[in-house]
PDB file of N, CA, C and O in Angstrom:
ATOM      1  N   UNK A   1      -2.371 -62.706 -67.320  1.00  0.00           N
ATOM      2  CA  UNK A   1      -2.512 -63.215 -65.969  1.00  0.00           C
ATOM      3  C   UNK A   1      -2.521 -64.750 -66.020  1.00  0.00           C
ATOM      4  O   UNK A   1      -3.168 -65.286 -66.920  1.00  0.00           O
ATOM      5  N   UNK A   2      -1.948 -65.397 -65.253  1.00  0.00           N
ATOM      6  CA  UNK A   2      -1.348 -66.905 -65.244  1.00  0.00           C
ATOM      7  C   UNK A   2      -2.308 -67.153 -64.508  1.00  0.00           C
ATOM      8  O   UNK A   2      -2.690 -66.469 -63.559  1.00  0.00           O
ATOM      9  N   UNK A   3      -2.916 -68.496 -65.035  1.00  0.00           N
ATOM     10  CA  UNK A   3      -4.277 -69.126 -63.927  1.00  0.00           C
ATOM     11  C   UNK A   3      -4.274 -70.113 -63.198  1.00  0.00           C
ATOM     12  O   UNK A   3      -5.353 -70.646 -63.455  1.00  0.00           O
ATOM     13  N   UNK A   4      -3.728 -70.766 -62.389  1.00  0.00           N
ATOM     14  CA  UNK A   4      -3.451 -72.250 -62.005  1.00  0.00           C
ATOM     15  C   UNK A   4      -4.647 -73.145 -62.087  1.00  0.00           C
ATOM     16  O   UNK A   4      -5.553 -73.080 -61.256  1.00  0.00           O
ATOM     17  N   UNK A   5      -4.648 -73.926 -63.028  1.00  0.00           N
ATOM     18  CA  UNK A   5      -5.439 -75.025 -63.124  1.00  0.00           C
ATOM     19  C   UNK A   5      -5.464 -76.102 -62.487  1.00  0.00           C
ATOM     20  O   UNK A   5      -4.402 -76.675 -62.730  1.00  0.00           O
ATOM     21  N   UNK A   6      -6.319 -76.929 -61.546  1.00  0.00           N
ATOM     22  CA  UNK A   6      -6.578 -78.311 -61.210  1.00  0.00           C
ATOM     23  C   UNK A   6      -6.879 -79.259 -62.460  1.00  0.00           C
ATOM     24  O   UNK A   6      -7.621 -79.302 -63.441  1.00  0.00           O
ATOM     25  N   UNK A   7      -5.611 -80.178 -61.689  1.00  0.00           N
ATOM     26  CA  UNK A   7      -6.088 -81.592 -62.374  1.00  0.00           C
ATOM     27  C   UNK A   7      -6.950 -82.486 -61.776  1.00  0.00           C
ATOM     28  O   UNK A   7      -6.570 -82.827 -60.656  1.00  0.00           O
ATOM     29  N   UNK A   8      -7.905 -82.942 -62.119  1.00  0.00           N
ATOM     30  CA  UNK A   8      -8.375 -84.001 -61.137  1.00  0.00           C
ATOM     31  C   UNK A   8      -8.631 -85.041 -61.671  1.00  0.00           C
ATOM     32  O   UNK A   8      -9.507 -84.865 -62.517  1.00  0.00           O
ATOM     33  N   UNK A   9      -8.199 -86.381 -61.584  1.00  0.00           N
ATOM     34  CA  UNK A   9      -8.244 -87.861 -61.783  1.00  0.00           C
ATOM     35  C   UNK A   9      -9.436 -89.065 -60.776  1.00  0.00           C
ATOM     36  O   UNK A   9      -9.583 -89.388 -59.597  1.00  0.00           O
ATOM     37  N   UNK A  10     -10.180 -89.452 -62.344  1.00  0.00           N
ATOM     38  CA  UNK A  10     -11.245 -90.201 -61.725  1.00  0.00           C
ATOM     39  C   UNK A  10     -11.115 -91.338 -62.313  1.00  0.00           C
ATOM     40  O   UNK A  10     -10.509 -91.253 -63.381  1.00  0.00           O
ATOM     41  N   UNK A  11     -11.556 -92.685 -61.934  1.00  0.00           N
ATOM     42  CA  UNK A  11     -11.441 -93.923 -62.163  1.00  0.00           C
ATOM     43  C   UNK A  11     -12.736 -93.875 -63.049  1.00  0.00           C
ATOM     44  O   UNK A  11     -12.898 -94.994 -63.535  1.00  0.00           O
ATOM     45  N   UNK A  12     -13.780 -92.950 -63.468  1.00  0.00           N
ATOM     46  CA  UNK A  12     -15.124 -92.960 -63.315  1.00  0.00           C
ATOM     47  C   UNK A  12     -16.603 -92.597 -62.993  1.00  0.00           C
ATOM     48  O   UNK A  12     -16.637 -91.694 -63.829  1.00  0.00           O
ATOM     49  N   UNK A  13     -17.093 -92.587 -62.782  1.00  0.00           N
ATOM     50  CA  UNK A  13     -18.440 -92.347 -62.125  1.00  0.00           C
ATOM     51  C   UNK A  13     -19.026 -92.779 -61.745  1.00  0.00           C
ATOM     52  O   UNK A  13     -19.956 -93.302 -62.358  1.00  0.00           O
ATOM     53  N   UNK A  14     -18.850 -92.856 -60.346  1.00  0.00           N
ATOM     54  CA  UNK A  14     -19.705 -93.618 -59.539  1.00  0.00           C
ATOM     55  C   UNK A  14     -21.411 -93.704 -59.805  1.00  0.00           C
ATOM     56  O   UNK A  14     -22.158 -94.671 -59.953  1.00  0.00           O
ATOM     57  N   UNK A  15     -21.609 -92.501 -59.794  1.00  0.00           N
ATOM     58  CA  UNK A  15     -23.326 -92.437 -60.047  1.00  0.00           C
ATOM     59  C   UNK A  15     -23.430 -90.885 -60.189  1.00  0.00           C
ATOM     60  O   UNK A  15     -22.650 -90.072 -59.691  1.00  0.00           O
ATOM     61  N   UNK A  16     -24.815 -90.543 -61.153  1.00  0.00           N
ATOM     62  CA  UNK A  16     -25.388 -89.501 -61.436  1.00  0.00           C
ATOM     63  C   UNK A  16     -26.504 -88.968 -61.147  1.00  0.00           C
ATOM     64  O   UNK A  16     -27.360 -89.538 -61.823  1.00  0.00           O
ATOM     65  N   UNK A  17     -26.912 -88.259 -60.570  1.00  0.00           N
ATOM     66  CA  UNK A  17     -28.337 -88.379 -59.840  1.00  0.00           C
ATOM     67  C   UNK A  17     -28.388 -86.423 -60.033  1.00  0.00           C
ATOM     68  O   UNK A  17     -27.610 -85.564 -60.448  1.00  0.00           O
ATOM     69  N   UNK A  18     -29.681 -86.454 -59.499  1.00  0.00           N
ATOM     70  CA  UNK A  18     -30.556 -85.143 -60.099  1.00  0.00           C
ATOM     71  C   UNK A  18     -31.249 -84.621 -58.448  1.00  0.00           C
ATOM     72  O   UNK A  18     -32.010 -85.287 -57.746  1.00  0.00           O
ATOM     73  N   UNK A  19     -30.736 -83.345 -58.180  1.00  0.00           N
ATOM     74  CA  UNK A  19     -31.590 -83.687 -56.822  1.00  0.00           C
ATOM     75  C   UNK A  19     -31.103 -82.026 -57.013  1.00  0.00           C
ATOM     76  O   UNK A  19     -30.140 -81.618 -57.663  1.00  0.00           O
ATOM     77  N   UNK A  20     -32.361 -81.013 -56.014  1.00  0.00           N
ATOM     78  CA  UNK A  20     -32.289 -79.588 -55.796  1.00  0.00           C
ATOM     79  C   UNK A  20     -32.418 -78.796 -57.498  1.00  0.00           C
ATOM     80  O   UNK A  20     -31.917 -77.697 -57.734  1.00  0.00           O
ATOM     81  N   UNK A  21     -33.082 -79.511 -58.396  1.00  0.00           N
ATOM     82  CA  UNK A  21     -32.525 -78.737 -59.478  1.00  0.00           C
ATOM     83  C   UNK A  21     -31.265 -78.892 -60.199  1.00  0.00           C
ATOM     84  O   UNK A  21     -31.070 -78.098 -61.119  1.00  0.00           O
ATOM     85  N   UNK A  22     -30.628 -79.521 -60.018  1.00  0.00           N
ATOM     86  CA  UNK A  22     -29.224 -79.845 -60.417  1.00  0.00           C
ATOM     87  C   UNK A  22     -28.872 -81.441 -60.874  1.00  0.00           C
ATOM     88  O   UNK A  22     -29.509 -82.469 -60.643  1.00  0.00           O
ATOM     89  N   UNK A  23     -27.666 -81.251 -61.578  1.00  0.00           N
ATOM     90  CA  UNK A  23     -26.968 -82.698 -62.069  1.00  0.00           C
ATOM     91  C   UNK A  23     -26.014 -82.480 -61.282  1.00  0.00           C
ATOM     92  O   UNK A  23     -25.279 -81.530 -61.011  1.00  0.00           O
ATOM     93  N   UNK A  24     -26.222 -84.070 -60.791  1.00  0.00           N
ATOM     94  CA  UNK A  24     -24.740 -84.314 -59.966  1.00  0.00           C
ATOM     95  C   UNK A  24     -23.823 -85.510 -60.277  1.00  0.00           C
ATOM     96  O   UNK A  24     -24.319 -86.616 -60.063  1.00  0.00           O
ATOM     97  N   UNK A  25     -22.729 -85.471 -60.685  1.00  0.00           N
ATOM     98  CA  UNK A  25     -21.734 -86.344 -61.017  1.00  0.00           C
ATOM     99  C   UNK A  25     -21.075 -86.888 -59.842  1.00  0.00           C
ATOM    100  O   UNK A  25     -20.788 -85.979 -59.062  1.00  0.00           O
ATOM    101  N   UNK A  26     -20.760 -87.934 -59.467  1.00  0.00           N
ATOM    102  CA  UNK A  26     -20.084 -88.582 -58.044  1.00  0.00           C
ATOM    103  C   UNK A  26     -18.934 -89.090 -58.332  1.00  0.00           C
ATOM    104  O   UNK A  26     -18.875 -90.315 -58.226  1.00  0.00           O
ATOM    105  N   UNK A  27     -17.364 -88.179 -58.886  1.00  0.00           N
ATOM    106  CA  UNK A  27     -16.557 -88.911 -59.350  1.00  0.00           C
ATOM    107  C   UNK A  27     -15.924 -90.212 -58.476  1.00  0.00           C
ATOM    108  O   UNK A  27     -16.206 -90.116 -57.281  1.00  0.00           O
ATOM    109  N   UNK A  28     -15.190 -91.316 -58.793  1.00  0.00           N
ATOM    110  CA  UNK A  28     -15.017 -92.511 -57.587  1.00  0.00           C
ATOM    111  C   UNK A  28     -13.436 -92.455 -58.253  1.00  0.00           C
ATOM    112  O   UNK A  28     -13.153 -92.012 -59.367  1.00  0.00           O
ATOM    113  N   UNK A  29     -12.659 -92.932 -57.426  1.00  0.00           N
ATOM    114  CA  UNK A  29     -11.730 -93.174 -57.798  1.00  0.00           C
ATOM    115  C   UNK A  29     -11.493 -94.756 -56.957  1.00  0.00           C
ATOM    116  O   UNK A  29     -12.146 -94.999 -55.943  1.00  0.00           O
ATOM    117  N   UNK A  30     -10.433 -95.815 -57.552  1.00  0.00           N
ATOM    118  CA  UNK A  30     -10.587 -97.210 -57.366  1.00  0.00           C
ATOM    119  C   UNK A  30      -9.234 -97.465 -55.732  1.00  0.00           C
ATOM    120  O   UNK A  30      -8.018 -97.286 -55.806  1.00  0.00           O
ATOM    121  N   UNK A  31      -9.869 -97.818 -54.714  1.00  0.00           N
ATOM    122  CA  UNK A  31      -9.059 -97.552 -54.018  1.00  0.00           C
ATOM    123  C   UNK A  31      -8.459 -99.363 -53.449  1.00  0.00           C
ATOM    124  O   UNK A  31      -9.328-100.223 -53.309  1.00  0.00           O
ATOM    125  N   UNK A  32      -7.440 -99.606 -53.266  1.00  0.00           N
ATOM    126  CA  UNK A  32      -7.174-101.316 -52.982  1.00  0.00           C
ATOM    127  C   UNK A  32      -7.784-101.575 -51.901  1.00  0.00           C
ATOM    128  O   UNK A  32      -7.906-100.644 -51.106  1.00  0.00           O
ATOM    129  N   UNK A  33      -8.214-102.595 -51.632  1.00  0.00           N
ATOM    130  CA  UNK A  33      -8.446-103.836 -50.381  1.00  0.00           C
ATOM    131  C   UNK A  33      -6.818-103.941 -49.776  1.00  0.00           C
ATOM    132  O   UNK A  33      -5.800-104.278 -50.381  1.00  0.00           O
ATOM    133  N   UNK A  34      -6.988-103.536 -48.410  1.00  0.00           N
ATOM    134  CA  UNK A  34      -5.397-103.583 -47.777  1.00  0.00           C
ATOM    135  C   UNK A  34      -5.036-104.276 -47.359  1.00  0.00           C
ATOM    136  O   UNK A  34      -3.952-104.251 -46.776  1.00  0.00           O
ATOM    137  N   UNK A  35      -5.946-105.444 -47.485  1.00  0.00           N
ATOM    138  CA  UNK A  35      -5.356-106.974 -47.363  1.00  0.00           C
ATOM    139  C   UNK A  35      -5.382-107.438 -48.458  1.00  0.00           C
ATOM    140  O   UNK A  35      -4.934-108.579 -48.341  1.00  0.00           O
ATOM    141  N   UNK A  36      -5.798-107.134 -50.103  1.00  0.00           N
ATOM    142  CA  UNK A  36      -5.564-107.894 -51.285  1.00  0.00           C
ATOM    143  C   UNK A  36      -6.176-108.543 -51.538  1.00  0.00           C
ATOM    144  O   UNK A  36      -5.895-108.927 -52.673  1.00  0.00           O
ATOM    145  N   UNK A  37      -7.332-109.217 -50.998  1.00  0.00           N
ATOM    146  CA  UNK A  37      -8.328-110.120 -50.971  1.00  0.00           C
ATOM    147  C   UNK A  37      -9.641-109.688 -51.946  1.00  0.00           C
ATOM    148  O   UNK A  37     -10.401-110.566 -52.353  1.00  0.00           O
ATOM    149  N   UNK A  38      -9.798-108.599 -52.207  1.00  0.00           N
ATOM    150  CA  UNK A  38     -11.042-108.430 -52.489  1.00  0.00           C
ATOM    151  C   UNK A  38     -10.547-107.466 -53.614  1.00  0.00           C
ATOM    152  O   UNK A  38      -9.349-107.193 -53.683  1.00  0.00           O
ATOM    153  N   UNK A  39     -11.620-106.851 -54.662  1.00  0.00           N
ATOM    154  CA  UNK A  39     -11.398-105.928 -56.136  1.00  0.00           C
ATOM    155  C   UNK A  39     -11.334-104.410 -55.577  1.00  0.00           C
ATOM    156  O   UNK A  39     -11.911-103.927 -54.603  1.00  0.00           O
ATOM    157  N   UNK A  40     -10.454-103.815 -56.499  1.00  0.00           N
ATOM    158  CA  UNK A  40     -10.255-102.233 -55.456  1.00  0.00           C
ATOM    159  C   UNK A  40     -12.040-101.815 -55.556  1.00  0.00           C
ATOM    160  O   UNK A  40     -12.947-102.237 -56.273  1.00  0.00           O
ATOM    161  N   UNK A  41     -11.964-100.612 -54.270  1.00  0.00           N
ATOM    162  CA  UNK A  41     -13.697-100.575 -53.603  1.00  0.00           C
ATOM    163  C   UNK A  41     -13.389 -98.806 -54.484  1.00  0.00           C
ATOM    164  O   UNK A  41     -12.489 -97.969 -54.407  1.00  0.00           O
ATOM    165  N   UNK A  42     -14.699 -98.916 -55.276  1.00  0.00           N
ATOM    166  CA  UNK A  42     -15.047 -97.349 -55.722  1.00  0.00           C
ATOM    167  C   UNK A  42     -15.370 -96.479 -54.822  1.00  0.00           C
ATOM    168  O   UNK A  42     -16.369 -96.565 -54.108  1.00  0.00           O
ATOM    169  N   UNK A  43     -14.251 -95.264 -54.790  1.00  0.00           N
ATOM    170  CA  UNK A  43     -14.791 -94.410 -53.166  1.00  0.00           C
ATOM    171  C   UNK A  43     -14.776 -92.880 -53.925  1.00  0.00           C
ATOM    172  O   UNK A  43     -13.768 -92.375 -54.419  1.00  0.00           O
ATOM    173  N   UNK A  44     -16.047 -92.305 -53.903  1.00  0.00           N
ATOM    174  CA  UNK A  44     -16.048 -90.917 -54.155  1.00  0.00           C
ATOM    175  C   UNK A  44     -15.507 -90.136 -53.820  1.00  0.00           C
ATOM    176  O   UNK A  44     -15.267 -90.438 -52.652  1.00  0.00           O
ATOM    177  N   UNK A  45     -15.018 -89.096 -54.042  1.00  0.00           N
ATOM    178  CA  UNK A  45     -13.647 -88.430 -54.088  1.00  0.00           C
ATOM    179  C   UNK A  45     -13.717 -86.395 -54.630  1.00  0.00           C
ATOM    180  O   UNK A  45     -13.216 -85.370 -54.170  1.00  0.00           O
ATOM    181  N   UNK A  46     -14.540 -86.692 -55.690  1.00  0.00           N
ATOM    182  CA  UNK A  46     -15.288 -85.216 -56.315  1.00  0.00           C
ATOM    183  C   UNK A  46     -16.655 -85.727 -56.702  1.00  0.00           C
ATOM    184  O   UNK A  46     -17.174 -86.808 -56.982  1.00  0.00           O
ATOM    185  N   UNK A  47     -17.085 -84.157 -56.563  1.00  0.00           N
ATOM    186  CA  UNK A  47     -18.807 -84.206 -56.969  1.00  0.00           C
ATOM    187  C   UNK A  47     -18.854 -82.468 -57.724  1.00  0.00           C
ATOM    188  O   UNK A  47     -18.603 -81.362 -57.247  1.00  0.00           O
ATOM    189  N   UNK A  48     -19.378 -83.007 -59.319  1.00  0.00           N
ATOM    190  CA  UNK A  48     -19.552 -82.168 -59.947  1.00  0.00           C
ATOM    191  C   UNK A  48     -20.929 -81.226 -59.921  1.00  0.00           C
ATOM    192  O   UNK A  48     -21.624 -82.237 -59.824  1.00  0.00           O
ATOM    193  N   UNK A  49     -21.495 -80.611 -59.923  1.00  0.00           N
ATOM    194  CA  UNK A  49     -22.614 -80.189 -59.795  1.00  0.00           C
ATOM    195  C   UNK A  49     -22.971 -79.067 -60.685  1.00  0.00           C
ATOM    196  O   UNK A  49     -22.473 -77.942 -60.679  1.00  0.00           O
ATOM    197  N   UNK A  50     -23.949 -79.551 -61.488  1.00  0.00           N
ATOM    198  CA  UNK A  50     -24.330 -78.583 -62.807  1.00  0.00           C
ATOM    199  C   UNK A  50     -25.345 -78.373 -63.077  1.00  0.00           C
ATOM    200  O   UNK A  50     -25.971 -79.430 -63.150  1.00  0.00           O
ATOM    201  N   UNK A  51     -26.356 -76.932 -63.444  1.00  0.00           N
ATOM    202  CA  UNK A  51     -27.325 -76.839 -64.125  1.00  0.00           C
ATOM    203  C   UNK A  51     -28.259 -78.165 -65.058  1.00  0.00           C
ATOM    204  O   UNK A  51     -27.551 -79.083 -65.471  1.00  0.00           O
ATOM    205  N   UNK A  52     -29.110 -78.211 -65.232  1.00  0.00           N
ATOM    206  CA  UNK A  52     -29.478 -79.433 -66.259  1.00  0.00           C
ATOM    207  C   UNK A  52     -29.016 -78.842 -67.785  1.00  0.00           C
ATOM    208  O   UNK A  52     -28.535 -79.662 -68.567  1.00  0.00           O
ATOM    209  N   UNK A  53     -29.152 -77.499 -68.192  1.00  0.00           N
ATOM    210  CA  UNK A  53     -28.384 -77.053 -69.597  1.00  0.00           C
ATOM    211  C   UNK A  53     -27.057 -77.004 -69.567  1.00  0.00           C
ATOM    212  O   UNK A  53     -26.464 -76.702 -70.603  1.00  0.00           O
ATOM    213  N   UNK A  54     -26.429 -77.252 -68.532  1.00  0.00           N
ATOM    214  CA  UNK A  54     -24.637 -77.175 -68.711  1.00  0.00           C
ATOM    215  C   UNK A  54     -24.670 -79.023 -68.977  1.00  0.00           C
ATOM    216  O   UNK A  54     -24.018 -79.435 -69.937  1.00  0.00           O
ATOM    217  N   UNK A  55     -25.387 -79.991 -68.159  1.00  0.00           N
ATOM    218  CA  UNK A  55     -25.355 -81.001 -68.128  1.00  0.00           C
ATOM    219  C   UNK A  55     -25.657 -81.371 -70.113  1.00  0.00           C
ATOM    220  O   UNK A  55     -25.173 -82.251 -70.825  1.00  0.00           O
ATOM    221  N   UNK A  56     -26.433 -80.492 -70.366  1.00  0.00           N
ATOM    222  CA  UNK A  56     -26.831 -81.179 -71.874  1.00  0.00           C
ATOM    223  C   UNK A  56     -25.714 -80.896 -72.715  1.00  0.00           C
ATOM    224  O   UNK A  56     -25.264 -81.553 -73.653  1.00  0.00           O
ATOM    225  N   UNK A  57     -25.198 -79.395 -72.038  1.00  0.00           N
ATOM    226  CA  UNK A  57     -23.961 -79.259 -73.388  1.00  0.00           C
ATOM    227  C   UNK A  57     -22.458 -79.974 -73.142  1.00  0.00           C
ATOM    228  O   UNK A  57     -21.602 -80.120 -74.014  1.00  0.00           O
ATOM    229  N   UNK A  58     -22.350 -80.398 -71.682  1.00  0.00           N
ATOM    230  CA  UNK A  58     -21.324 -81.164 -71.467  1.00  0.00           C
ATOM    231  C   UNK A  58     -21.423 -82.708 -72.303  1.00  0.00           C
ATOM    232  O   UNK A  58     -20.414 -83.244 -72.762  1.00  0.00           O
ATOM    233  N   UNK A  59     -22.606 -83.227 -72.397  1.00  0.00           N
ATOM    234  CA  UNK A  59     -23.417 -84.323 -73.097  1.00  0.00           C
ATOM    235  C   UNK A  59     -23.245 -84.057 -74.525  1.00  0.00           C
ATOM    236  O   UNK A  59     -22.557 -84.893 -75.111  1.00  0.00           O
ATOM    237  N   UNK A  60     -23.744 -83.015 -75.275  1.00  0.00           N
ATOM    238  CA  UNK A  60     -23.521 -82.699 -76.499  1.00  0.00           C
ATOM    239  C   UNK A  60     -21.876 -82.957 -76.690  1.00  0.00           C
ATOM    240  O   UNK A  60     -21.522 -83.644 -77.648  1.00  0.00           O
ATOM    241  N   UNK A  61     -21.263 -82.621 -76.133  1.00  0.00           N
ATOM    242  CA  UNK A  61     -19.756 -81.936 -76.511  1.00  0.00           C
ATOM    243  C   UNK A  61     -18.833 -84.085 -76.185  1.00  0.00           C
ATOM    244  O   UNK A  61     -17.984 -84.658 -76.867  1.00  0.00           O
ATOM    245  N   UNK A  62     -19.305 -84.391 -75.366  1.00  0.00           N
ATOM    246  CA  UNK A  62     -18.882 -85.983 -74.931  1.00  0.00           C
ATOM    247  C   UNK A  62     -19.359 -86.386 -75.985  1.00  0.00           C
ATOM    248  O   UNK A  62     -18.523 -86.193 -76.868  1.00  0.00           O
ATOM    249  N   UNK A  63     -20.547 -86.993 -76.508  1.00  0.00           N
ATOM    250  CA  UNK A  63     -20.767 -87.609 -78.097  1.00  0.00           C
ATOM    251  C   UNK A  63     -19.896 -86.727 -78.882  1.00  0.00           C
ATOM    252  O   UNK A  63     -18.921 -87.338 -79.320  1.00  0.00           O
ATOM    253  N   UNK A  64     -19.927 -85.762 -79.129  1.00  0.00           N
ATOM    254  CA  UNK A  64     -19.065 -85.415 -80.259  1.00  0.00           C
ATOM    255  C   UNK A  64     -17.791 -86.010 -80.357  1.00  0.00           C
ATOM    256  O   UNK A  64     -17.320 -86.354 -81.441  1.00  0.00           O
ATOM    257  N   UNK A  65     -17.072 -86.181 -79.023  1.00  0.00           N
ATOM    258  CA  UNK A  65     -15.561 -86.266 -79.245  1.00  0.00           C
ATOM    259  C   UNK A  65     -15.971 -88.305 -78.871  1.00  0.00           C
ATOM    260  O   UNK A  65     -15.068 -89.111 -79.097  1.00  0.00           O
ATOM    261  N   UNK A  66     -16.547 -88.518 -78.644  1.00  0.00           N
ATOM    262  CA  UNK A  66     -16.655 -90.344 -79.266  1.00  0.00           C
ATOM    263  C   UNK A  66     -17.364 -90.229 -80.173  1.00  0.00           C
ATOM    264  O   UNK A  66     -17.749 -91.392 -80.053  1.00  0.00           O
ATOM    265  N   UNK A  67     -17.895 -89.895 -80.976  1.00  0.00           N
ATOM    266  CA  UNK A  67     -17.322 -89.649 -82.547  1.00  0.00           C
ATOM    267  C   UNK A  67     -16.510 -89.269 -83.584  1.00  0.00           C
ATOM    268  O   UNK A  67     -16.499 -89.470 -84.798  1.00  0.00           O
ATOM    269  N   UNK A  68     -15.491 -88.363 -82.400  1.00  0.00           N
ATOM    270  CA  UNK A  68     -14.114 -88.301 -83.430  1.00  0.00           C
ATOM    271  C   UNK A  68     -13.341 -89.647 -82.861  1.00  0.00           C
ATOM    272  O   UNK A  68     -12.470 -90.178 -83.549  1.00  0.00           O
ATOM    273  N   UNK A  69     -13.687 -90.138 -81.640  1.00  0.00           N
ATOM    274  CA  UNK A  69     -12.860 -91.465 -81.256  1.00  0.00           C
ATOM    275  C   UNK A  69     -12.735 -92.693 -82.087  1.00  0.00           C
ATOM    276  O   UNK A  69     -11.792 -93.444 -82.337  1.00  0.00           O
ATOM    277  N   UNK A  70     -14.666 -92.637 -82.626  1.00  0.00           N
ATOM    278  CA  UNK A  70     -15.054 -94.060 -83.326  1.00  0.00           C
ATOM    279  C   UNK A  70     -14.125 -93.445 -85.051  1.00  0.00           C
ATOM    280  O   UNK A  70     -13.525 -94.024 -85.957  1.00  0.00           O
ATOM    281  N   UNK A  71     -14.428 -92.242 -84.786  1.00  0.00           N
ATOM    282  CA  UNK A  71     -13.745 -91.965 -86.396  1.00  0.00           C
ATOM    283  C   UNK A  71     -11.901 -92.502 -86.850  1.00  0.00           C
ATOM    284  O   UNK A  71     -11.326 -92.949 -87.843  1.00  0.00           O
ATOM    285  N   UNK A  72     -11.478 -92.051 -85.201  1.00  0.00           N
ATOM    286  CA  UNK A  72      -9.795 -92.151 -85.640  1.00  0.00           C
ATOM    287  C   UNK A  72      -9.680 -93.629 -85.067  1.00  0.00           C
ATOM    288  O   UNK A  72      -8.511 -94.010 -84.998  1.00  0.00           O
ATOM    289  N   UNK A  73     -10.774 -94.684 -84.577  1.00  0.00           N
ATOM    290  CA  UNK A  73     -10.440 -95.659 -84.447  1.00  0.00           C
ATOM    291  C   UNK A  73     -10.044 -96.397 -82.821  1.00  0.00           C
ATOM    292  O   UNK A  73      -9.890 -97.525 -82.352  1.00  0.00           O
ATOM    293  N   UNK A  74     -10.006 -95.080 -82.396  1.00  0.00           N
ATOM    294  CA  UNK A  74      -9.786 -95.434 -80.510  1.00  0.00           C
ATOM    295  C   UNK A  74     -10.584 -96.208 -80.215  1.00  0.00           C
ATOM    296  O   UNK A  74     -10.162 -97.293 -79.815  1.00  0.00           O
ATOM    297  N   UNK A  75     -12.119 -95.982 -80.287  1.00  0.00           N
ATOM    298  CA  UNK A  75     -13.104 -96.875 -79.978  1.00  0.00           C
ATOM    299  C   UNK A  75     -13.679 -97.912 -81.075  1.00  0.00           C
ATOM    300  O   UNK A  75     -13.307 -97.981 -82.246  1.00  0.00           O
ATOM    301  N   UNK A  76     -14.410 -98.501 -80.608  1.00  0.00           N
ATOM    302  CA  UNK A  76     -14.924 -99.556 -81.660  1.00  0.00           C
ATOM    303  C   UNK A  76     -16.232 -99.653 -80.826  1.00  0.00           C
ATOM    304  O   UNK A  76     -16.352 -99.524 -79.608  1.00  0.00           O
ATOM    305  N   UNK A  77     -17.317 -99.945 -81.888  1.00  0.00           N
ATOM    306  CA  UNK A  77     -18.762-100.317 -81.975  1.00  0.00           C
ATOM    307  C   UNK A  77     -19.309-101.539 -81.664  1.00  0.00           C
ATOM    308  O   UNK A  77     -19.543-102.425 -82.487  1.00  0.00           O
ATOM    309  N   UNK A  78     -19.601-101.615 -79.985  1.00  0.00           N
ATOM    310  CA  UNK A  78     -19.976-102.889 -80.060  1.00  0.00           C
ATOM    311  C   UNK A  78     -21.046-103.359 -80.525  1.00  0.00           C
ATOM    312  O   UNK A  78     -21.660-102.518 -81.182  1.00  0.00           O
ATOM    313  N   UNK A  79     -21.784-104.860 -80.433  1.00  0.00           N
ATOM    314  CA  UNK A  79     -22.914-105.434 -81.267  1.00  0.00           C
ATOM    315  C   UNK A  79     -24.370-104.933 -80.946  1.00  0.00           C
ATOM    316  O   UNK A  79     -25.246-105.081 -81.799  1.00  0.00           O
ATOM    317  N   UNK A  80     -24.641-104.358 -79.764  1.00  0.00           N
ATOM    318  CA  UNK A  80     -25.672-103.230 -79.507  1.00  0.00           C
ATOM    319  C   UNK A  80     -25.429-102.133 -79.853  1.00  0.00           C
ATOM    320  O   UNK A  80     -26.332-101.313 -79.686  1.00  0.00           O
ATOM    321  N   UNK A  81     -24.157-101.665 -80.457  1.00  0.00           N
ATOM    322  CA  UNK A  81     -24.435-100.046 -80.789  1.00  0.00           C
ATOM    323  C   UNK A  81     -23.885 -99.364 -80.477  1.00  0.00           C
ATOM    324  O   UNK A  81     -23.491 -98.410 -81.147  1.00  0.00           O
ATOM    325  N   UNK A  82     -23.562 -99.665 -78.945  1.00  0.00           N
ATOM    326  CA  UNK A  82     -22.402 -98.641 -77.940  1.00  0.00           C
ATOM    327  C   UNK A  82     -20.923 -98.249 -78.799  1.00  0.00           C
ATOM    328  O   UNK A  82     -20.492 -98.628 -79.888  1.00  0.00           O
ATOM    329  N   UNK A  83     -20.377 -97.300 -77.749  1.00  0.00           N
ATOM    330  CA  UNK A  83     -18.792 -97.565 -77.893  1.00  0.00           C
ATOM    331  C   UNK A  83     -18.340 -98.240 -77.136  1.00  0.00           C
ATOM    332  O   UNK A  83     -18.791 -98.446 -76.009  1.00  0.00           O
ATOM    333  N   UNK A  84     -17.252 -98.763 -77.670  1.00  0.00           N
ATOM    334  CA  UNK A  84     -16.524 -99.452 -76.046  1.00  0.00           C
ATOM    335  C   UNK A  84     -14.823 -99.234 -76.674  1.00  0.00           C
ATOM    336  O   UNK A  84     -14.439 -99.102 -77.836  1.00  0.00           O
ATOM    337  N   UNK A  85     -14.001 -99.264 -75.301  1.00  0.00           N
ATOM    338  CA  UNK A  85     -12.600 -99.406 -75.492  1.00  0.00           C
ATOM    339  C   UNK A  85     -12.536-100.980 -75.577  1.00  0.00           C
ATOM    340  O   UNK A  85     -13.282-101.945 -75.414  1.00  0.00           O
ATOM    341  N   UNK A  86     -11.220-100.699 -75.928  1.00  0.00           N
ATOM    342  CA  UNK A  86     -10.652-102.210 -76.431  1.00  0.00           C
ATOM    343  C   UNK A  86     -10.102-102.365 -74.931  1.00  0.00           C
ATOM    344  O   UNK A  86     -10.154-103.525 -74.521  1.00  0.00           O
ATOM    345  N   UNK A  87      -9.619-101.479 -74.091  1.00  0.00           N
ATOM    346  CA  UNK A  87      -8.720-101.828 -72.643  1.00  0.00           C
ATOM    347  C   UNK A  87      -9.867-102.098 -71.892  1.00  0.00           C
ATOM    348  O   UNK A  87     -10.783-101.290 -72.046  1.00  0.00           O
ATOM    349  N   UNK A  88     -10.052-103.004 -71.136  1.00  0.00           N
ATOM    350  CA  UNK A  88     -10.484-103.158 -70.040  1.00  0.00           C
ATOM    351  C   UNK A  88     -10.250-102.972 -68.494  1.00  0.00           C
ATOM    352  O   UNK A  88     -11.106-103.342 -67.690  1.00  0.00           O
TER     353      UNK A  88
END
C-alpha cells in the first residue's frame, strides 16, 4: 500500500513551549518585507505537538545525528562547545 507523505519546510523554530501536558514546536518559516526595507519577519506556519517522551526521543535521536555531523565534518565546534554550521 503506497502512502503519500508530506513534506514540510521550516526556516526553524520559532519557539518551544510546554503547555496542556505537551511539547510544542512553532515551526516559522522567513517571510520578505514587501517593501524590502526591513529582514524577512519569522511567521509560524506548523505546530508540532508531542508527548514530553516522544519530545525526549526526538531529542535523543537530533544529538545523535549532530554527532554523526561533527563526525563527517558538516558541523564544527564552536569555542563554548556548541555545534554550529559554517552557513549562515
Amino acid at each position: 500500500m503506497d502512502k503519500k507523505q508530506t513534506e514540510i519546510f521550516a526556516d526553524g523554530i520559532g519557539q518551544i513551549h510546554f503547555a496542556g501536558g505537551m511539547v510544542r514546536f512553532d515551526f516559522v518559516t522567513l517571510q520578505p518585507d514587501p517593501e524590502g526595507k526591513n529582514d524577512p519577519e519569522p511567521i509560524c506556519n506548523e505546530r508540532i505537538i508531542m508527548p514530553p517522551q516522544g519530545f525526549l526521543n526526538a531529542y535523543n535521536s537530533m544529538q545523535n545525528l549532530i554527532d554523526k555531523l561533527l563526525e563527517a565534518g558538516v558541523l564544527q565546534r564552536t569555542e563554548n562547545g556548541t555545534a554550529a554550521s559554517e552557513q549562515k
